[in-house]
N, C-alpha and C positions, 0 to 999 in steps of 0.2 A: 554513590548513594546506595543504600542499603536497600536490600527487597526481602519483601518476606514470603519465607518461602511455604511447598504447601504443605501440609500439617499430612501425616501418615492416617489411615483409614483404623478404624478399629473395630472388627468384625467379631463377632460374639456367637457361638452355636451352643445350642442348649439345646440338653436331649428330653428337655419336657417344651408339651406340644404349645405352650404360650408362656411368656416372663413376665412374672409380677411386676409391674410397674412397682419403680422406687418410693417409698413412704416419704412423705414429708418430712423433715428435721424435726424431733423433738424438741419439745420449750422447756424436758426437763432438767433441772439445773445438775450437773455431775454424771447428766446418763451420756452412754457411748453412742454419738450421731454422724453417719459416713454418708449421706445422701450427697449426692451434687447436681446443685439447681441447673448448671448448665448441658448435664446430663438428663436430668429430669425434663426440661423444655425439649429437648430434642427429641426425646422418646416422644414426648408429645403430638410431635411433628410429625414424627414417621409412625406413629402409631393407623391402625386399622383394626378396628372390631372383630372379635372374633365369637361366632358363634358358641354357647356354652350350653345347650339344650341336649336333651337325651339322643337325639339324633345323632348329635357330633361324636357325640363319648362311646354310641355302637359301633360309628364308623373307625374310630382308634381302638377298639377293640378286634376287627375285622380284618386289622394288616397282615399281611405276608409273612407269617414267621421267616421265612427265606429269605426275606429284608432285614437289613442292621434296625435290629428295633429299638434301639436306647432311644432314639427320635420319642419312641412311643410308649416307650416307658416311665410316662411321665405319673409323678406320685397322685395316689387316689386320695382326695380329700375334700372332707363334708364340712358345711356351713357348722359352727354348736351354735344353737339355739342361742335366744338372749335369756329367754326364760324359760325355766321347767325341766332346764338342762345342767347338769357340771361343766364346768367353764376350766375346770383344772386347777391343781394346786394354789395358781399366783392369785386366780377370783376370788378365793375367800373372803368371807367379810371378816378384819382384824377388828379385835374389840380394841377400837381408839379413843369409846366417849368418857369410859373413867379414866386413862390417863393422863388429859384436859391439856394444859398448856405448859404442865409438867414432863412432857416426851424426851424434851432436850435434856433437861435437869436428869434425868434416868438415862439416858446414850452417854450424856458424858461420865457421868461415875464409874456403868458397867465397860466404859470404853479404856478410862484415864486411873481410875481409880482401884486398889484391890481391897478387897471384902473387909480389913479390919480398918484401914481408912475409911471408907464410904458409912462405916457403922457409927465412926466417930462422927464424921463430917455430920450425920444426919442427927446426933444428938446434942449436937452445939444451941446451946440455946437462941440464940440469932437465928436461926432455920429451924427451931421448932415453933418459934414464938412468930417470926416477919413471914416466913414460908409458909407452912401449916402444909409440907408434901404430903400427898395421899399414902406415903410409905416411911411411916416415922421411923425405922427399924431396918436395917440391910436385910433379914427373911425377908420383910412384906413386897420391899424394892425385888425382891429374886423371886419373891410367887408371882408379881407382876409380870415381870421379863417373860417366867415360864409359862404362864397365862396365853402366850403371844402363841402364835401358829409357829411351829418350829421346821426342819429341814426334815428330810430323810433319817428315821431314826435310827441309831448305833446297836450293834446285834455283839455280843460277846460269844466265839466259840472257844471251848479249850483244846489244846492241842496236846496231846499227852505223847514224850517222846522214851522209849524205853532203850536205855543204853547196851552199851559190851560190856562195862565193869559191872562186878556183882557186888555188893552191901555185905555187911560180916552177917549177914542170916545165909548167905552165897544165893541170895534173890539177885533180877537185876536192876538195875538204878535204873529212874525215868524221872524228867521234870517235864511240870505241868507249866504249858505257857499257854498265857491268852492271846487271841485273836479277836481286837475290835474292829468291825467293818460294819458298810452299811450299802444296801442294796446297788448292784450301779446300776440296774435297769430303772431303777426308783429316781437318782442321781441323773443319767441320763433323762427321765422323763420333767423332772425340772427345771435341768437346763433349757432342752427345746421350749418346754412349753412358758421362760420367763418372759414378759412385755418387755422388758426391756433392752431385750435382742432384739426385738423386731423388725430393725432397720439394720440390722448388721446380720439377719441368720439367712441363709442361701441353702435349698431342700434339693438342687440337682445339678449335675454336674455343667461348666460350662466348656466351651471350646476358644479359648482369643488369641486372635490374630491382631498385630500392626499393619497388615497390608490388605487389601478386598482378595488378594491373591491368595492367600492364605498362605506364605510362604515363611513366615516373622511369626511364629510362636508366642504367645507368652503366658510365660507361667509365674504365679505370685502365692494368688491364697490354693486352699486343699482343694476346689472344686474348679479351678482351671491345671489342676493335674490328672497324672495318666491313673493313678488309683481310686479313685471315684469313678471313672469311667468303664473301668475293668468290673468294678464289681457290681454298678450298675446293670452291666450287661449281665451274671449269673444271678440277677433276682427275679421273680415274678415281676410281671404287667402292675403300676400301679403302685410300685414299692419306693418307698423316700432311705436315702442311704443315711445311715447317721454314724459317722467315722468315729470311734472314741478312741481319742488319744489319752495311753496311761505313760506315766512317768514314775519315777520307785529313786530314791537316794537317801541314804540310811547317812544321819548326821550327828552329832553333839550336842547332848543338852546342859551338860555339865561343864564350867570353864577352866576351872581354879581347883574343882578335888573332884574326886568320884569317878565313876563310867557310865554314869548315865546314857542312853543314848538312845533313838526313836527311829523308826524307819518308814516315812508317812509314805503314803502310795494316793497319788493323785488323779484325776478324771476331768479330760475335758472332750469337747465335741466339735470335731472339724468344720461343723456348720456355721459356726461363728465366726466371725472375721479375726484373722491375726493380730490385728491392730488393738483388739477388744480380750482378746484369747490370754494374750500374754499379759496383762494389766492387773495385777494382785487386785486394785480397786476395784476391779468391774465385778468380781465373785464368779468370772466365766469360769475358773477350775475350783472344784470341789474335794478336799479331802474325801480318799475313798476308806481309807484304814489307817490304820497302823500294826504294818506286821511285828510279830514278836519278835525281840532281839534275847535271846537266851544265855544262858553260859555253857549249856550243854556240857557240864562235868561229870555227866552219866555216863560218856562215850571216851574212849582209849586217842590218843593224842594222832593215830594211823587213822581212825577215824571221823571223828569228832568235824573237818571239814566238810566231808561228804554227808555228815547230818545237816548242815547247817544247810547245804545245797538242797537237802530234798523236802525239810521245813520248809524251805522259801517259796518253792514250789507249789509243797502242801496247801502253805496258808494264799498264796495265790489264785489256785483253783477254787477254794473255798470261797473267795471274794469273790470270783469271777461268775461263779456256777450259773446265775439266770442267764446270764449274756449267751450262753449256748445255746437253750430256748429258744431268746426273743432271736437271736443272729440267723437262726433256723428258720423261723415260722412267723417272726414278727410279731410287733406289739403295737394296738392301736394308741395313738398318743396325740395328745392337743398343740397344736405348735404355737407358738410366740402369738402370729397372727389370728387364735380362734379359732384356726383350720382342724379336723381329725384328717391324721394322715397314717396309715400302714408303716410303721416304722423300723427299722430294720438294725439297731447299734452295734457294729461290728467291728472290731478291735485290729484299727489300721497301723499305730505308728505306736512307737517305743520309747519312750525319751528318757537316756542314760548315761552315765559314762559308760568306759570301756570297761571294767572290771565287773561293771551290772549288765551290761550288755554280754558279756561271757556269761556271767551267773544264767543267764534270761535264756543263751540258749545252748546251755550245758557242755559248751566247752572250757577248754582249759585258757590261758590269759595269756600265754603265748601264740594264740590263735584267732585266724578270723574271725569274729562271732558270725558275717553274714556269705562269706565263700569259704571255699575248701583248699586256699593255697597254700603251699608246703607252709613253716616257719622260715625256714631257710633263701624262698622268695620274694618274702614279702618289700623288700626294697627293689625287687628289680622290674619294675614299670610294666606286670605281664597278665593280663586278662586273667580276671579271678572267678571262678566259674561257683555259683550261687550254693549252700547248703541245697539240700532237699528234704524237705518236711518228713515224707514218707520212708524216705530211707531211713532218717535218722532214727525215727519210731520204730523202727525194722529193726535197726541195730540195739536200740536201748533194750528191745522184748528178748532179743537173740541174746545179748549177755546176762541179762535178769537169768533166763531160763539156763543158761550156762550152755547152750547150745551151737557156739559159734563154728564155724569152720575155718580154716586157718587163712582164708582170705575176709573172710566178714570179719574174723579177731584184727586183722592187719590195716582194713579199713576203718573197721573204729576207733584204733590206733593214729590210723595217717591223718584221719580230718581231726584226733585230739576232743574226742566226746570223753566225757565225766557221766557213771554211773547214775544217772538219774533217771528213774526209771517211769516216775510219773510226773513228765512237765506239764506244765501248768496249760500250757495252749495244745495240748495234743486233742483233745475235742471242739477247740473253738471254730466256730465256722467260717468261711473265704478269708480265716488268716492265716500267712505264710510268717511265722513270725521272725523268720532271719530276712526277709523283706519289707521288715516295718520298723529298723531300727536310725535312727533321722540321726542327721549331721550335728557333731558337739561341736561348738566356734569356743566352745569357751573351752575345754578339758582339751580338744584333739589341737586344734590351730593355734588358738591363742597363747594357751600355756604351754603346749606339749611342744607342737612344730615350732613356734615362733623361740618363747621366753626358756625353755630346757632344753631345745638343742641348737637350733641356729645361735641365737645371742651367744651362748657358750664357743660355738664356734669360732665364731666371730671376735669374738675377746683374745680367742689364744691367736688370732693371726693379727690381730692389732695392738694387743696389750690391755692390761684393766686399766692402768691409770690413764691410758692416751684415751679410752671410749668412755671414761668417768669425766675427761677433760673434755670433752664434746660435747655430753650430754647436759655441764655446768653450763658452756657458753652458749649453748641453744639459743638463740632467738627468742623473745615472748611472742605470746598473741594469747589474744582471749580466749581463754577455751585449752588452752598447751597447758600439758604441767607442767613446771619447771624442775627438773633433777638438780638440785642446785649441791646437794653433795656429791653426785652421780649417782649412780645404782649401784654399784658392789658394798654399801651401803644401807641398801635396803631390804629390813627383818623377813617382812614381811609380804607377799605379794597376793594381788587381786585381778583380775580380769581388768579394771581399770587401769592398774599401772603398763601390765601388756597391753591395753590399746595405745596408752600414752608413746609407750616408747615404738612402738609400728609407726605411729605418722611422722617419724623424723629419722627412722632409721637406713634406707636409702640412702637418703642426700646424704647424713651422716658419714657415712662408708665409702662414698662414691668414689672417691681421688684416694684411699688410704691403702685398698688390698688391690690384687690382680684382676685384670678384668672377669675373668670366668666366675671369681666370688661374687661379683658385685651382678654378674648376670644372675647367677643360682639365687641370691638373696633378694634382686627384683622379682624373679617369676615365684618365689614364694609367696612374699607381699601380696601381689599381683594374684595372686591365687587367693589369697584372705580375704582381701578389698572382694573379688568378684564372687566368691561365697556369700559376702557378710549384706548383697543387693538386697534390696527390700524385694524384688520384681524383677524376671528374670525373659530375655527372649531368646531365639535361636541361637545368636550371633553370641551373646554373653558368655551363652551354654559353648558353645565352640571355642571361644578364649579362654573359658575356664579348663578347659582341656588342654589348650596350648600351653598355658602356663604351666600346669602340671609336667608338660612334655618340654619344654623349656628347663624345668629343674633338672630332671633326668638326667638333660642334653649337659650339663653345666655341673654335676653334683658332684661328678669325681675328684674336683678340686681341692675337697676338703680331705678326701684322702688322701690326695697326693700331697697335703703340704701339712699330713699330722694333723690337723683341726681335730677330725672325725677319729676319733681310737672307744673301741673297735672298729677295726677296719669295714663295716656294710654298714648295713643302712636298711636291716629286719628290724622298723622303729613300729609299733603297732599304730601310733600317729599319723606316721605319715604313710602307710600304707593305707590307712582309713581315706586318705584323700584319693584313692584310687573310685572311689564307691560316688563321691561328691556329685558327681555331674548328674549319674543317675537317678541320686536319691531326690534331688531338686524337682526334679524331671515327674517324680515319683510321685511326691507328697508338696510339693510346693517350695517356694522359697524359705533359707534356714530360721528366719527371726522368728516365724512361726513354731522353731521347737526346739530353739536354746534352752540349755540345761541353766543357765543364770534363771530359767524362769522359777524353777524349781528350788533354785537355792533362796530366790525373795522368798518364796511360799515358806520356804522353813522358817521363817522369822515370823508369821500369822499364825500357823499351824501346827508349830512344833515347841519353837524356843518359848513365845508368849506363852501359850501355853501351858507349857511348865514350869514358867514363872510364876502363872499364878496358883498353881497345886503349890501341896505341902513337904513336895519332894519325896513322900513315903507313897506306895501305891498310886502312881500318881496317872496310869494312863487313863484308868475310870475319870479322876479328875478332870481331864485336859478334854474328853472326849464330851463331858457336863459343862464347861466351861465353851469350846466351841459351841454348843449346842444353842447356848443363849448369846453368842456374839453373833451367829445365823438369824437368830430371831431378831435381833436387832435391827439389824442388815436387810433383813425381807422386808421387815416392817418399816425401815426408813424409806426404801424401793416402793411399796405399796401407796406413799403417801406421796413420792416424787409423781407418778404413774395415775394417783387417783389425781395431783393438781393439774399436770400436763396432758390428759388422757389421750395417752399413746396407744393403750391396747385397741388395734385397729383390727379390721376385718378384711379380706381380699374381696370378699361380695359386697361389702356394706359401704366399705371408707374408701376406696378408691374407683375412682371414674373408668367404665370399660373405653374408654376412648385413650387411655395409657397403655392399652395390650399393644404388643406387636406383632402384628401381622406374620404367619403361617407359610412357607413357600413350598413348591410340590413338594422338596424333598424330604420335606416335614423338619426340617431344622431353620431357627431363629437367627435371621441378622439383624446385627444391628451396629450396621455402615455411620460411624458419627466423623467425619471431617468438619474440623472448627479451628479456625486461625484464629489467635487471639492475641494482639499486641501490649503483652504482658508484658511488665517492664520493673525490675526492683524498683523498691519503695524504701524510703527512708525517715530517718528519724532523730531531730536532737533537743536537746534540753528547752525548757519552755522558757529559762530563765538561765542567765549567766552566773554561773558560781562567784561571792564576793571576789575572791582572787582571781579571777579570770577578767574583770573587769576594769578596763578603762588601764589596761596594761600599753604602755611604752614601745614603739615599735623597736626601741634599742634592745629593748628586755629580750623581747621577741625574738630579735636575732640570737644572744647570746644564749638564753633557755631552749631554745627548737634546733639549735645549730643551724640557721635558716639562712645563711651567711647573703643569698641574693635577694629576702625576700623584697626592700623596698625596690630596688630595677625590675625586679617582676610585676611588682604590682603598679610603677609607674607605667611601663607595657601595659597590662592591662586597661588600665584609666583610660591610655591613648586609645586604645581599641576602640573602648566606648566611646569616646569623643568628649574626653577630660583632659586639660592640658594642666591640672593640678598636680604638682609635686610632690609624694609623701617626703615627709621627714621623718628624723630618725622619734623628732619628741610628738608626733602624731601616736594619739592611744585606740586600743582596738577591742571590743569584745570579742572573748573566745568563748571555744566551744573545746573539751576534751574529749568529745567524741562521735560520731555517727554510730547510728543502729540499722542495722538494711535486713529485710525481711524478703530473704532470699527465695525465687521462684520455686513453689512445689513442682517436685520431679518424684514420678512414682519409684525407682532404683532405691531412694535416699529417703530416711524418717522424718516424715515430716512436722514432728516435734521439735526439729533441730536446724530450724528455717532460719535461725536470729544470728546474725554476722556484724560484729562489732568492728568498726577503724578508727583508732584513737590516735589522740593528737595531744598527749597531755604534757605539760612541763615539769621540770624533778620540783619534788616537795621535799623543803629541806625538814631536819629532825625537828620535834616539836614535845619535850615533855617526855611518856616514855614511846611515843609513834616513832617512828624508826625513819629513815630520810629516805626517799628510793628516785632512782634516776626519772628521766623522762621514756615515755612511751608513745615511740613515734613509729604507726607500724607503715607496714607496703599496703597498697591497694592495683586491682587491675582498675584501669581507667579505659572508657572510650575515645579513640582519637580519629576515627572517619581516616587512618592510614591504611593504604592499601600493602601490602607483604607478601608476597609471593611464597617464603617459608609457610606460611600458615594459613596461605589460602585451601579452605574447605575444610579447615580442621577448625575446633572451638577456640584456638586461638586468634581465627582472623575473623569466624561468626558473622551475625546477621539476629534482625532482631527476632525473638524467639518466635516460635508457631510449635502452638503445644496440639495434642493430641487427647481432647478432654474423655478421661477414662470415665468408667460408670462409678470408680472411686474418687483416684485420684489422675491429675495430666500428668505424659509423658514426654520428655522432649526429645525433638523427631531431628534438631537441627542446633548448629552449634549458636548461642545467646546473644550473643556481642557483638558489637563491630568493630574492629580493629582494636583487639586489647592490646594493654602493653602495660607494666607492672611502670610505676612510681612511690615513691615516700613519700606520704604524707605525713607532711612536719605542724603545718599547723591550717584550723577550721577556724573561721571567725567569718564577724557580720560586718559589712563595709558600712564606716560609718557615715552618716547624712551629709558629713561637711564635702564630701568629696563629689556632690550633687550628681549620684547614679542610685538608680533601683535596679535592687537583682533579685529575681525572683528567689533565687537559692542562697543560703550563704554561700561562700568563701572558702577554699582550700588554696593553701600554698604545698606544690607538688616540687619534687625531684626528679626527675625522669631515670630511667634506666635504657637502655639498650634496648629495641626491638627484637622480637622471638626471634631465633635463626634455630636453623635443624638441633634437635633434641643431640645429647650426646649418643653415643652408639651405646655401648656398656651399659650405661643407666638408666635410661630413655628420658631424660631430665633435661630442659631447657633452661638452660644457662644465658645469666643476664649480668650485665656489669652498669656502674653508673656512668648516665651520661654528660658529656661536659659541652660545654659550647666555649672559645676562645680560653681555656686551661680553669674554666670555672661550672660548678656546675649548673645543668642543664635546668632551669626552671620555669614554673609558668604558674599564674593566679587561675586555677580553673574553678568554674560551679560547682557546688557539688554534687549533682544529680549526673553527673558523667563517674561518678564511681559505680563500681559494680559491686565488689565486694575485698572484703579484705585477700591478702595472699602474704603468704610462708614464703621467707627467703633463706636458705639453709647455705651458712659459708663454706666455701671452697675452701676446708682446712689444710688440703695436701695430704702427702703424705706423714705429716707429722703438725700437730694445732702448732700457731704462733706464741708464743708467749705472751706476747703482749693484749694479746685476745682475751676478755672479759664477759662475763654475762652480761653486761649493763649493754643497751643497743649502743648507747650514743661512744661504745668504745670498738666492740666490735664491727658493727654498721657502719660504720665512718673509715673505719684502717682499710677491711675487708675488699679486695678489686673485682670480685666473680663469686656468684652465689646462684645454686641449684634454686628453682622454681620446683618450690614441694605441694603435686598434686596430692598426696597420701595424707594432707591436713584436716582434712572431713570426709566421708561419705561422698558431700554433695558436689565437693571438688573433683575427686575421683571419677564420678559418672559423668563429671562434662569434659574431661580431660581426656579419658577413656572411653569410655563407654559410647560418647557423642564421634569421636572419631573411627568407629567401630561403625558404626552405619553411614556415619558421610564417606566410608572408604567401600563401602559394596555395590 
């Protein structure tokens, strides 16, 4: 019998002197709401009053400099009035009363519609005559729009560059380029101060732990990392940090002719949660400019690079300039909640590729951007010791002025600086900026390390056609993409097709190369999956180390068998994963600062945009065009905001009996152990598909290939206490699938909770519908066996006890009880005549083999199907004993079968040994991993 075990503690220190109790969920519809009610009750619980009178706030002024005072450096901030005061940007009153019930009709047009359509649409006489819009005319519709309260307005500077060639007067050539930007201390002050962060923005750093011990770390968003903490400590008493993440990737706006192209440079604010951060929808990042792209044929072809490097900079600084200011001395500003707070925006994190991250900090592209090791080391696994700001400004001044000495000349040689003499961060304040550049999953790992050079490796030690023939007969499941030509094949590629082919790539290989590839190409993976955590803790941080040190240990294989030519492994990629562990460590976990975020944004920001200009001058256009897609946007926010009235107050709208209580040492815990017998949930059709109805149970065997199901299901009857015989002409309602809404676990996105297990029969050709086989996938099941192989790891499990976070829970313990993989061939509803009620439908299972030890080489749990008397093993279970669907990857050998197909019911059937592929999701990964990682400490 299964016990459930105790849920791990989850301690929180915060270096302000009390924690806002969590706001209530918003009611409004499309806004971003992260509260959790069973975190909220429990603060309630452990809550204790805390004094907030002038007394208290002399005595936190009084502390001990000589004390670590982050404790007390909790931000200063005053009530705004309700009246007689500015409430900030988002209180404005929008004029709504002449737009009447016409709002939608004006969103959709400026949304859906461009300028000479919307002009027509509007003079159609059916809409001039049934309609009567208050804007018979696209102007009236656009003085409307402009009408509206708009964003941070756009500033144009020009930047005049004077070249090395001369003109036939023997003057010298210079082009004049623009720079449009717009404030980001202005930018920043909108962000903090929108309502509709409110529930999602966090003003100080915190500290969390999984254990009361404090020995389980963990780290997820920006203010349970070490860089809010640090710079915490170098502000004044009283100051709120406000981390601004900028990001910069210069893309294509032109497809088919031209060279168009735009370089948007964007702005967002650590304080907001990652989960909201990253979401084009939520408008958490803001367009900050658009730097000039020039042609610069003023400048000799020896030079003409090094202009481009010191414009980028140029126009950089130029954007950046207040931030030096307010990063200094601070700027008072209104936060989401109606608080004035001391605020501080200071420019934490980078987000780029690797050839902007060079540009960013003026080295050359065969070089570290963020340490100083050789080029010649960077594959060899060896401590990379940090740029230095100050030197670096030391050396750029010393060659400007021509004054080097033959060891300063030799060091700004050896660490590979680029003449740049006036970078853009050399005045900004507590930024180190070769410390602020965050981990690319998409440019460094996915594409780089994984799809350009492993997969290539891997090809030439297995062959293109034999991993084209792999990749064909793959296995379905919902959610896989099918390589049905294979990949050598494929024009084109995206960050998608690199994930696709990561979750099968393992088992894939497992039995095809020498074990030492198949080790090197698991601790890769293995290193990707434990990067790509939503939420990260000690022990994670420590495997993700290992597996780095794991490739190392295994890498040389590819040299030794030719794969790898050139012979090392100085790959800028993968020497970047040297940096991983810390940068996590640093700024948070990486979802919060994928470069994919950036690349959606150019599709808002950039491409639309220039769709809708006229293609001639077109940045003024695009920067006019945003300008009223903002307005639009606040103003739809303004009316979500005015129905659901979210803009809350810390003094007015929440109860002082939510504060948590103060302990000597002036830091906040907040101890929440909660066991909760959480259990997947499922889901299937309300109604039987015509053809799934009142189906033949002969049918049934020969469409499901279900060869035992009526001896199974007379077994079952018997269980019950039915001595009815099925026949083969008894008919069954089915069901082609189950839907399971898989337990949230903080590691994994929990947008991506929905786990299908189909049960469907081939549908032959129909007209031009095309026939396609049956899909009958694997599921783990519970079976209450006990297993010694998997005792204490999440294959032998126990029913969950989560660890309810102030976001989201974390599981502390493996989920299940005695799993064990089966084929589900088919779900149906038992019908009446056989005189049982089941609460659950009906599955007909296949059993597989029980876990037995992982293989060594691949760390993969291999299962074969199980048979009883030279038939297979089968049984009628409920279906509330599924957990979730599972990836069965065939043991191809060293060479596929021939006879092997994509179709399951050719492969799946032949097939006698198949790898258990944990690398199928995320959510797989973390219980497979991640859960055995602390049941083994």
């Amino acid at each position: 019998m299964s016990k459930l075990r105790q849920a791990h503690l989850r301690t929180i220190i915060s270096a302000r002197r009390a924690l806002h109790p969590i706001p209530p969920p918003s009611a409004a519809p499309g806004l971003p709401t992260i509260p959790n009610s069973f975190a909220y009750e429990m603060l309630a619980e452990a809550a204790e009053p805390i004094e907030t009178d002038a007394e208290s706030h002399e005595e936190a002024a009084d502390v001990d400099p000589g004390h670590f005072d982050l404790d007390a450096r909790q931000p200063h901030v005053e009530d705004v009035p309700d009246e007689g005061e500015p409430r900030g940007q988002w209180a404005e009153e929008f004029p709504y009363d002449h737009m009447a019930g016409e709002w939608e009709l004006a969103r959709w047009l400026m949304k859906n519609v461009g300028h000479n359509q919307a002009e027509q649409f509007l003079k159609l006489p059916i809409i001039q005559q049934r309609v009567h819009p208050a804007y018979p005319t696209k102007d009236t519709l656009l003085k409307v729009i402009d009408s509206l309260p708009g964003g941070v307005d756009w500033i144009c500077k020009e930047m005049n560059q004077t070249g090395d060639l001369l003109d036939a007067d023997g003057k010298p050539m210079s082009e004049m380029l623009e720079l449009w930007y717009r404030d980001p201390v202005e930018c920043v002050r909108e962000l903090l101060g929108n309502p509709a962060f409110a529930n999602v923005m966090h003003y100080t750093p915190e500290r969390v732990y999984e254990d009361e011990e404090r020995k389980s770390a963990v780290t997820d968003e920006m203010w349970t990392a070490e860089w809010w903490w640090e710079t915490q400590g170098r502000l004044p008493m009283g100051s709120t940090v406000v981390p601004v993440i900028l990001s910069s990737d210069k893309t294509k706006l032109s497809q088919f002719r031209g060279d168009k192209s735009a370089w948007p440079l964007y702005l967002t604010i650590g304080n907001i949660s990652k989960d909201v951060r990253r979401l084009a929808s939520s408008h958490a990042t803001v367009l900050l400019g658009y730097l000039p792209v020039g042609k610069f044929d003023c400048f000799s072809d020896k030079a003409r690079q090094i202009a481009r490097y010191q414009m980028f900079h140029s126009c950089v600084r130029v954007v950046l300039d207040t931030l030096i200011q307010a990063g200094t001395s601070g700027e008072n500003m209104t936060c989401a909640d109606r608080n004035i707070c001391s605020a501080f925006p200071i420019v934490a994190a980078y987000v780029a590729d690797y050839p902007e991250q060079c540009l960013v900090s003026c080295c050359m592209e065969n070089r570290c951007p963020v340490g100083t090791v050789r080029p010649e080391d960077r594959g060899a696994h060896l401590p990379c010791l940090p740029r230095s700001k100050e030197e670096t400004l030391q050396l750029l001044r010393d060659h400007q002025c021509g004054q080097t000495d033959p060891e300063s000349k030799q060091r700004f040689k050896d660490i590979g600086l680029r003449p740049v003499y006036s970078p853009f961060w050399a005045d900004l304040p507590h930024t180190d900026i070769f410390q602020s550049f965050t981990p690319d999953l998409l440019h460094q790992l996915h594409k780089g390390v994984f799809k350009d050079h492993l997969v290539k490796w891997c090809t030439s030690l297995v062959g293109a056609d034999e991993i084209d023939d792999r990749f064909r007969t793959m296995p379905s499941l919902t959610g896989l993409r099918q390589f049905k030509n294979g990949i050598s094949s494929v024009s084109q590629w995206t960050g998608a097709e690199h994930k696709e082919m990561e979750k099968i790539f393992v088992g894939m290989l497992a039995s095809a190369v020498d074990v030492r590839v198949i080790q090197a190409v698991r601790a890769l993976l293995d290193f990707i999956y434990l990067a790509s955590l939503q939420s990260h803790t000690t022990e994670t941080i420590r495997r993700l180390r290992a597996a780095l040190d794991d490739f190392h240990t295994h890498k040389d294989i590819f040299l030794e068998t030719g794969a790898r030519h050139p012979a090392h492994f100085n790959i800028p990629k993968y020497h970047a994963m040297e940096h991983y562990p810390d940068l996590i460590l640093r700024f948070g976990s990486t979802d919060g600062y994928n470069t994919e975020w950036s690349e959606r944004l150019h599709i808002d920001y950039a491409k639309d945009a220039y769709r809708a200009s006229n293609k001639k001058d077109y940045t003024v256009q695009m920067t006019r065009w945003l300008s009223r897609q903002e307005a639009i946007d606040r103003f739809g926010v303004y009316l979500e905001c005015s129905d659901a009235d979210i803009i809350v107050s810390r003094s007015d709208s929440q109860p002082q009996d939510h504060e948590v209580a103060v302990n000597h040492q002036d830091d906040i815990h907040c101890n929440c152990t909660v066991s909760i017998k959480k259990t997947t949930t499922y889901r299937v059709a309300a109604t039987h598909p015509p053809a799934l109805r009142n189906v033949l149970a002969s049918k049934i065997v020969l469409d499901h290939n279900a060869s035992q199901f009526l001896h199974a299901l007379q077994t079952f009857l018997r269980g019950n206490g039915s001595l009815i015989i099925p026949q083969p002409f008894d008919r069954f309602d089915l069901f082609k699938r189950l839907v399971f809404h898989l337990p949230d676990v903080a590691e994994a996105n929990s947008n991506k909770l929905l786990n299908i297990v189909r049960a469907a029969p081939p549908v032959p050709r129909v007209g031009r519908r095309a026939a396609h086989p049956a899909y009958l996938d694997f599921a783990l099941l519970r079976t209450g066996e006990g297993n010694t192989y998997t005792d204490g790891t999440p294959m032998h499990g126990e029913p969950p006890a989560v660890t309810m976070h102030l976001i989201s829970p974390r599981l502390t313990t493996s989920n299940f009880s005695g799993l064990r993989v089966a084929h589900v061939r088919v779900i149906f509803k038992l019908p009446k005549v056989f005189n049982i009620e089941t609460t659950h439908p009906l599955a007909y299972v296949e059993w597989f083999t029980p876990f037995r030890a992982p293989d060594k080489a691949s760390g993969l749990h291999i299962v074969s199907p199980s048979t009883r008397m030279h038939q297979p093993y089968a049984e009628i279970v409920e279906v509330n004993r599924i957990v979730r669907n599972c990836h069965l990857i065939p043991k191809y050998g060293a060479q596929r079968d021939p006879l092997w197909s994509a179709e399951n019911v050719t492969v799946l059937d032949i097939c006698k040994s198949f790898y258990v592929n944990p690398y199928i999701d995320l959510h797989a990964f973390s219980h497979t991993i991640i859960v055995a990682l602390r049941t083994s400490m």
